[in-house]
N, C-alpha and C positions, 0 to 999 in steps of 0.2 A: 504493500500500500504506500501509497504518495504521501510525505508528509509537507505542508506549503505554510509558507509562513506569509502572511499578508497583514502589510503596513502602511503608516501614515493615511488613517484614515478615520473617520466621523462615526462607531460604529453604536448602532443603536441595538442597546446589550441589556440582559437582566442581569447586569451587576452596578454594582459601587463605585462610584466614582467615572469620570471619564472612560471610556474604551476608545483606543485608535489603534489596535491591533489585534491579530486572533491567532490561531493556527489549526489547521484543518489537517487530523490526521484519519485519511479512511474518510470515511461515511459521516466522522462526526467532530468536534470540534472542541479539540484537545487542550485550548486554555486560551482566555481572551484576559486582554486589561489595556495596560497603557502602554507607554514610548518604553520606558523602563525596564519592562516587565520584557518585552519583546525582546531585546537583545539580549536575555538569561534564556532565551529559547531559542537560540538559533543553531543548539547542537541539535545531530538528530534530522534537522530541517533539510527537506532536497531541494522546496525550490523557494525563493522571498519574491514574493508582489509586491511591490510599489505602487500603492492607490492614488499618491496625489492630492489627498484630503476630498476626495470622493465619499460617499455616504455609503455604509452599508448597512442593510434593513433585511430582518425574517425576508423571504418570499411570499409573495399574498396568495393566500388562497380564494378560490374562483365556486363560490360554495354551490353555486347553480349554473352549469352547462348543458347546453345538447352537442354535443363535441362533433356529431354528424352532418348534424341541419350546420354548424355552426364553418363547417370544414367548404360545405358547398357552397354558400351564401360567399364565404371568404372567395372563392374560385370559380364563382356562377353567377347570379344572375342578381344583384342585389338589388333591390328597390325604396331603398332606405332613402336614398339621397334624392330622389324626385318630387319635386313641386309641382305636378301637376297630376290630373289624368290622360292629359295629352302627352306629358312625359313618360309618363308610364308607359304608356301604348308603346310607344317610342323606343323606348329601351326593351322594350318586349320583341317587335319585331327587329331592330339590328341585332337582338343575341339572336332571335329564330334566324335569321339568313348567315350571321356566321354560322351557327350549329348544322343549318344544312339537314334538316332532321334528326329526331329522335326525343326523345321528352323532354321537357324543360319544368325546370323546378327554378320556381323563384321565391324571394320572401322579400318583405319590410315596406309594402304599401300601407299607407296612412289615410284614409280620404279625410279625416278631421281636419287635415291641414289644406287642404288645396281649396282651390277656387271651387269646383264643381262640384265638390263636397258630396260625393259618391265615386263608388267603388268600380271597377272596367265590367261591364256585361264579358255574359260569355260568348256571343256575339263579337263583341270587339276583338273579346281574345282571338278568334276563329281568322278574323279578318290581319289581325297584326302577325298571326303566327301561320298563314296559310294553311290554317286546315288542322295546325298541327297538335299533338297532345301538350296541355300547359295545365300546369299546377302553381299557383299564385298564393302563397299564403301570408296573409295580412302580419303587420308588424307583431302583434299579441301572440301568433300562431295557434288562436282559436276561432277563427272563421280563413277560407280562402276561397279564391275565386278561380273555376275552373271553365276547361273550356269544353264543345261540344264532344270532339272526340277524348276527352278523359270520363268523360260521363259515358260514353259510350261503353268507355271501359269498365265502368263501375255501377252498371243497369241499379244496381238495389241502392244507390241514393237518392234514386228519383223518389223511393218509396218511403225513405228515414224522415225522422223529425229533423227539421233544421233543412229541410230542400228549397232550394225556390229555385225560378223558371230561369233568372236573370243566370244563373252560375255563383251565386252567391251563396256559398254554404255552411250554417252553425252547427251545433252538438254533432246529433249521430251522423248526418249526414254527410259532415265534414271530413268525421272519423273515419267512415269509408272510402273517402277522395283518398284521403291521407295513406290511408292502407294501399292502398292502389298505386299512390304515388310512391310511397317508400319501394315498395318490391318493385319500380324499375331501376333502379340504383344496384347496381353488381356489388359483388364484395369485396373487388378491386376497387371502385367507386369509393366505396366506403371505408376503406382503411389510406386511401387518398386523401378524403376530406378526415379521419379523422389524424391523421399526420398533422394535416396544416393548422387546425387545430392544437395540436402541442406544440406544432413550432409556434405560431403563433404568440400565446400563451409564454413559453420559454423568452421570446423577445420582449416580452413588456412585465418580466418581471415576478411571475405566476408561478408556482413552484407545488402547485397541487390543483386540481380540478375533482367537482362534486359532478359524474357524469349522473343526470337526472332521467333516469329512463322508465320504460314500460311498455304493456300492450297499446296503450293509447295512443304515444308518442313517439315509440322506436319498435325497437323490438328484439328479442332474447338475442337472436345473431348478432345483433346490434354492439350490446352492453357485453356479450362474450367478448366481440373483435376489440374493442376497447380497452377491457380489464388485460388482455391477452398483448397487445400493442405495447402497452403500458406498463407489463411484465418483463419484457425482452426486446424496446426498443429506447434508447436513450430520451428523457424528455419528464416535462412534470410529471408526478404521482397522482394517484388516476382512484380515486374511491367511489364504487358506485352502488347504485339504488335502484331497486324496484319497485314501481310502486303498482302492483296488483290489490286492490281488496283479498283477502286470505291469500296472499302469494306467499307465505312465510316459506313454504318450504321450496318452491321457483327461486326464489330470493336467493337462497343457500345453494341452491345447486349453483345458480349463475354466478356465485361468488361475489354477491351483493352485500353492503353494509344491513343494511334493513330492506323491510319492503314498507318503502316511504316513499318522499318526494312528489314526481305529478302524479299523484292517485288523486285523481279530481274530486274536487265537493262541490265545485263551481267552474266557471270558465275565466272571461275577463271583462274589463268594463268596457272596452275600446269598441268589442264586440254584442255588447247588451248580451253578455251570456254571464256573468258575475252575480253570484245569487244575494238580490236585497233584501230588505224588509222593508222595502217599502218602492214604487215605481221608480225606474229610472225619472230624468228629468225632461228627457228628449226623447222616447220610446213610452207608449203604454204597458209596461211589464216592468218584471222584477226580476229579471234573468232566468235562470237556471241551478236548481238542487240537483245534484248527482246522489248525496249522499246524507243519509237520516243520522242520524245522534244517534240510533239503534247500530248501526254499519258501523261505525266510528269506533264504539263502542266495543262491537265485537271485535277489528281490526286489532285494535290495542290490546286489548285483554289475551288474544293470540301471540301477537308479536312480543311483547312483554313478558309472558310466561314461555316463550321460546329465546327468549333472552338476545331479539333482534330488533333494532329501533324503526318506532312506525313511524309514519308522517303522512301529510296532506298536502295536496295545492287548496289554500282558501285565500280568496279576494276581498268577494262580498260580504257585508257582516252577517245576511241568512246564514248566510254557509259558514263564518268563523263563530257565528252563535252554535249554529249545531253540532260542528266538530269541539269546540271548548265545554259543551255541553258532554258529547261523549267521552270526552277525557275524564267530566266529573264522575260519571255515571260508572267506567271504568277503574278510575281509582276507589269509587265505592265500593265494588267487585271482588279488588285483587290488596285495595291496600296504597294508600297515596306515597308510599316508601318504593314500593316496588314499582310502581311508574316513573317517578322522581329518577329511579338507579337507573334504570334504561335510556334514559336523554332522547325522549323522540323529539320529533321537530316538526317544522308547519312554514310551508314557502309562502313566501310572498306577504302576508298577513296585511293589506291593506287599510281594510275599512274595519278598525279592532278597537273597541271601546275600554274605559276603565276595567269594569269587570272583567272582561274577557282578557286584557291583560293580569290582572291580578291570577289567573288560572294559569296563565303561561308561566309565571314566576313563581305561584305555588307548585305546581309539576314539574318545573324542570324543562320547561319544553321550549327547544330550540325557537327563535325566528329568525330562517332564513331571507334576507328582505334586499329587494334592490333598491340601491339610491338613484340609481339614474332612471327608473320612474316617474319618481317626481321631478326631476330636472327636464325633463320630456313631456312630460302631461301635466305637472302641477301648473298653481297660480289659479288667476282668477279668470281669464281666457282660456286655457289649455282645456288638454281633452277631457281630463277629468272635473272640472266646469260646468263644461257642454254636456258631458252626459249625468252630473250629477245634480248641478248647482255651485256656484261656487260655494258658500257656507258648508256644506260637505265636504266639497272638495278639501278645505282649508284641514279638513283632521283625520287626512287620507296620511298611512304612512308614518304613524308618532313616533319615531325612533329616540327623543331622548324620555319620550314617556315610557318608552319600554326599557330602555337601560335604567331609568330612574326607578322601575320598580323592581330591579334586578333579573328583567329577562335575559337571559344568553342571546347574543346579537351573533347572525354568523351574514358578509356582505357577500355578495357576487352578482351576475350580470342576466345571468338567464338568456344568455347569447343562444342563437341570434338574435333576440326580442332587441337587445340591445349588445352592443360591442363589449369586446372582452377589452377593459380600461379600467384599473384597479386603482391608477390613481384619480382617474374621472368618477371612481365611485366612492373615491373616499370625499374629494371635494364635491358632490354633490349631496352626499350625506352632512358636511360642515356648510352648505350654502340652502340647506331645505326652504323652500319655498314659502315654507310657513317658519317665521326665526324663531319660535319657542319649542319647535323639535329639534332644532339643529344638534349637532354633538360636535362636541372639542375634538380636535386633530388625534389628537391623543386615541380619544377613544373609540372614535372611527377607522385609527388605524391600526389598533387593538382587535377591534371589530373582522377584517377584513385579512388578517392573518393570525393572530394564534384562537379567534373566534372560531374560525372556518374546523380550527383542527378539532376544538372543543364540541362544534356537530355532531364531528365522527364520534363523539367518544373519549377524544383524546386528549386529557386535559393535559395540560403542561408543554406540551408541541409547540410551535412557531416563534419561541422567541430566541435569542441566539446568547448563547451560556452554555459551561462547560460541561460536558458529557449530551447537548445536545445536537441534534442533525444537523450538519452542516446542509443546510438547507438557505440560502442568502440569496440577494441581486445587491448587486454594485449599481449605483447612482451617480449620473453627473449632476450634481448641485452645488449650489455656494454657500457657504456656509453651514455650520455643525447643527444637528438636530432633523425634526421633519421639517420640510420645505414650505414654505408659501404656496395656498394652494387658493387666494382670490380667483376670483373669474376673471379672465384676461390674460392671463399671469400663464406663462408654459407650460407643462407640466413636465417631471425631470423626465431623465431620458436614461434608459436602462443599458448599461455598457456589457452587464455579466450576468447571467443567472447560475447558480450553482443547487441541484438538490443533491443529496444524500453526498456529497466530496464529489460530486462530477459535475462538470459543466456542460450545460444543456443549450445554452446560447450565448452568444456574445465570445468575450476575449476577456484574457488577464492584463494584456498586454496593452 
């Protein structure tokens, strides 16, 4: 094993006193301190780094990815960046005539934001893609808009809830485009996108990924090639989930943390599929329940006494009512001790009221929550506005109400919903939309790496101290400590990623 010594540098340590050097023997990280300290360790040492008074910081953990959708979107067809629906079209048909045939997968249309303030018929798709199969799924990835010949391919969505005539399709119906659209993806495809994916990821700093899978959203092959990539190819650490209702023992075969994650209770707001209590502001409805206080219930109490951590996707507060409901109803079952020991978790957690937080920090139960959400939809205009009201809007996403009442905070991105950008989510978390949930740098970037590891299970992970994993990214910044992270303002720029003693991206040099 290599033993490296790396110096003159900003290192942000659980120890005493200043750190600006470490030594990284093997996998793990053989004794950190100051100037001092460093040259009493230079026997031994094979190779000394010279940082330059560069910052070095845990690796962030990325507690919610679809590492696949996230790998294509990076290398396919993205629609994130388009202001219109005319652009859209647009960039629909020049990827269809580069591609020259064969399916087309897209993501990240928006229509809240455009002039025309709807979404492309599947009509239009037909006309922009000549005929050809397209699969469009909206920024949230809980509605997408398909086109004639992929319905063709998919006859039983004409029959599911969630059909309409336009090509615009919600819940089940979507779920069958989806299916349909996944299996034309090869599994050369697929270990393609998810490569770029941890390359990705490795260059901005990222030094573990929550891959968030399931029947719904991926699929067993899926989270196998992953775990497996992950195992025997250089690159972040790769921990992942199933989230089936009663999938405890799918979970364990596939080598899954728990069977959590997107196990739906709801959909999302963007979509009017987000389960409320009470009407959207801009639709007649109150989205969509997947999942009863009873399910929830039963999920937990299995997973718990199988000693694997459950989870949810919940948005809307029907649905974070029901699922916090089943937590109670579960630890009245089994024993609020032995939910507490298992650390499940609950993505996304939106629209979460006092009470319902008071349940997450009496259980123990993780939230995994993205900040660039609200950097995206929050305010008083943005999309969450539009479809709620603003005054709703404003208490969408309480992240220092929920560290204030000692919920475990774990950050990440839910890429492709949104970009894998670990420091866009920590400053978007210190910039919330609403300033009385903001949280201090500190503890959003707390949040955002040794949070992530505490998800899994793992308490004590992501900070850099000795006997722990050399697990780090090197940072160009100016000056000692965490950076300036106003709006405007850069964000630093990742030179080295290192997990377990091996470098994954960047240079020492």
């Amino acid at each position: 094993m290599t033993v490296t010594l790396y110096r003159d540098a900003h290192v942000h340590a659980a120890v005493p006193g200043p750190a600006t050097a470490f030594v990284v023997d093997g996998p793990t990280i053989g004794w950190i301190g100051g100037a001092d300290g460093a040259d009493a360790h230079r026997d031994g040492v094979d190779a000394v780094v010279e940082l330059a008074g560069a910052l070095v910081t845990p690796a962030f953990v990325d507690a919610h990815v679809h590492a696949t959708s996230t790998g294509i979107a990076l290398e396919g067809l993205d629609l994130t960046g388009c202001a219109s629906l005319a652009a859209c079209l647009t960039a629909v048909e020049d990827f269809c005539r580069a591609r020259r045939g064969g399916v087309v997968l897209g993501h990240g249309w928006d229509e809240t934001s455009w002039p025309e303030h709807r979404p492309p018929t599947r009509q239009e798709l037909d006309r922009a893609s000549y005929g050809g199969v397209v699969y469009l799924s909206r920024i949230d990835v809980h509605s997408a808009v398909v086109s004639s010949a992929l319905l063709a391919a998919a006859p039983e969505a004409r029959a599911a809830e969630g059909f309409a005539d336009s090509g615009h399709l919600t819940t089940e119906a979507h779920h069958v485009a989806r299916r349909v659209a996944r299996e034309s993806v090869t599994s050369a495809q697929r270990r393609a996108a998810q490569r770029a994916t941890r390359r990705r990821a490795g260059e901005l700093g990222i030094g573990c990924l929550h891959e968030l899978a399931g029947p719904d959203i991926s699929s067993a092959d899926d989270l196998r090639d992953m775990l497996t990539l992950a195992a025997t190819e250089p690159g972040p650490d790769v921990i992942g989930y199933w989230g089936e209702l009663g999938g405890v023992e799918r979970a364990r075969e596939l080598g899954a943390l728990g069977a959590a994650g997107d196990l739906f209770a709801d959909g999302a707001i963007g979509s009017h599929t987000a389960y409320l209590r009470s009407v959207y502001a801009d639709a007649a409805s109150s989205g969509h329940a997947y999942l009863s206080a009873a399910d929830v219930r039963d999920h937990v109490v299995a997973c718990t006494q199988a000693g694997v951590q459950a989870g949810f996707h919940a948005i809307g507060d029907g649905a974070l009512e029901a699922v916090t409901a089943g937590f109670r109803e579960a630890a009245e079952r089994i024993g609020p001790a032995a939910v507490r020991a298992a650390r499940h978790r609950l993505e996304h957690v939106e629209m979460v009221d006092a009470v319902m937080i008071a349940t997450l920090a009496d259980l123990a139960i993780v939230a995994s929550v993205q900040p660039a959400f609200d950097a995206l939809w929050g305010g008083d205009h943005g999309m969450y506005a539009e479809r709620l009201g603003p005054e709703r809007a404003r208490t969408l996403n309480p992240f220092a109400s929920m560290a204030a009442a000692g919920v475990i905070l774990a950050l990440g991105s839910d890429s492709p919903v949104t970009p894998l950008d670990p420091w866009g989510t920590v400053r978007a978390a210190v910039s919330h939309r609403t300033a009385g949930e903001r949280l201090d740098i500190a503890t959003a970037f707390e949040a955002h790496t040794a949070g992530g590891w505490r998800a899994a299970g793992r308490d004590g992970a992501g900070t850099l101290a000795e006997g722990a994993a050399a697990t780090f990214a090197v940072w160009d910044v100016t000056g000692p400590g965490l950076p300036d992270l106003d709006v405007g303002q850069p964000l630093p720029a990742c030179r080295q990623t290192v997990v377990r003693g091996r470098t994954v991206a960047g240079s020492s040099g």
